[in-house]
N, C-alpha and C positions, 0 to 999 in steps of 0.2 A: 504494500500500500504506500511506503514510504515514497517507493519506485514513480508509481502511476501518479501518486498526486504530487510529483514537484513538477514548480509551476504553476501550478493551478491554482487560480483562487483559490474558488468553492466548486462544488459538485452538487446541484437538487437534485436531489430524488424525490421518488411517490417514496410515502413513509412506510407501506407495508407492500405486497404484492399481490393483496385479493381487498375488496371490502370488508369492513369490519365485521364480524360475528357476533353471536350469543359468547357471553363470557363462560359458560359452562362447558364450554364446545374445548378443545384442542385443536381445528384446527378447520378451516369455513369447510361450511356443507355443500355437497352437491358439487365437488370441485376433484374427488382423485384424492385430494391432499391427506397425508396420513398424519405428519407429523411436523413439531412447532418451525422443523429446522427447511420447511420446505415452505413455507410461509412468511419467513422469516431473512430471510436473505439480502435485503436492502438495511437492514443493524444490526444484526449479530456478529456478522464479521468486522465491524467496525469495533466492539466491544473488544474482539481480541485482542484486535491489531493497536488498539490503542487512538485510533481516530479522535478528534473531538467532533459531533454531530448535535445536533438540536433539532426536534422535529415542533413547525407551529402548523398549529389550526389553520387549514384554509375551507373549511366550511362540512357541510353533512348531506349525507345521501338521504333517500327519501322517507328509510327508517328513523331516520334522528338522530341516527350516529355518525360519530364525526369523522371525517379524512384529512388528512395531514401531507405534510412536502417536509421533506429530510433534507437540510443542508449541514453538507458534510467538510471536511478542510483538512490540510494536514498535518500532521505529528506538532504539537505548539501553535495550533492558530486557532486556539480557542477563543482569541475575543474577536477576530476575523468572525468565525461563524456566529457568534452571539450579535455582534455587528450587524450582519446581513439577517440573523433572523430577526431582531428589530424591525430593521426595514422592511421586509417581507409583511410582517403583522401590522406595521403602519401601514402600508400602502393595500394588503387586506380590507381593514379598518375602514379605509379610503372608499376603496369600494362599495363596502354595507351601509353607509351612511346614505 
């Protein structure tokens, strides 16, 4: 990771790779998916690797659950990303008004 993100700002991503579920669930329904690790693959390996990430709110599907954007940066640019997700949620914010 150290590798791919030099250079780079930031990286957004979607914060998960299915819409959100039933919290009882393991792992979204109706999808094949078995397990957390296959669901889960836009922040767990940033967890390893040591990444700084911050996922904000950008709004809710039709259940009323919320969906998120992941920005990610690397090895020491945590106030890079904290930076940029401000921004992000201001200019969200912006939006909803």
């Amino acid at each position: 990771m150290d590798v791919a993100l030099n250079g780079v700002y930031v990286v957004i991503s979607p914060a998960a790779a299915h819409l959100p579920f039933a919290t009882a669930m393991n792992a979204p329904p109706d999808t094949g998916v078995k397990s957390w690790t296959e669901w889960t693959g836009f922040s767990y390996p940033l967890n390893l690797t040591g990444q700084p990430a911050c996922v904000v709110s950008c709004g809710f599907i039709a259940t009323g659950l919320p969906i998120g954007i992941q920005i990610i940066g690397a090895r020491g640019a945590d106030g890079r990303v904290l930076s940029v997700a401000k921004e992000i949620e201001s200019l969200i914010g912006r939006l909803r008004e």
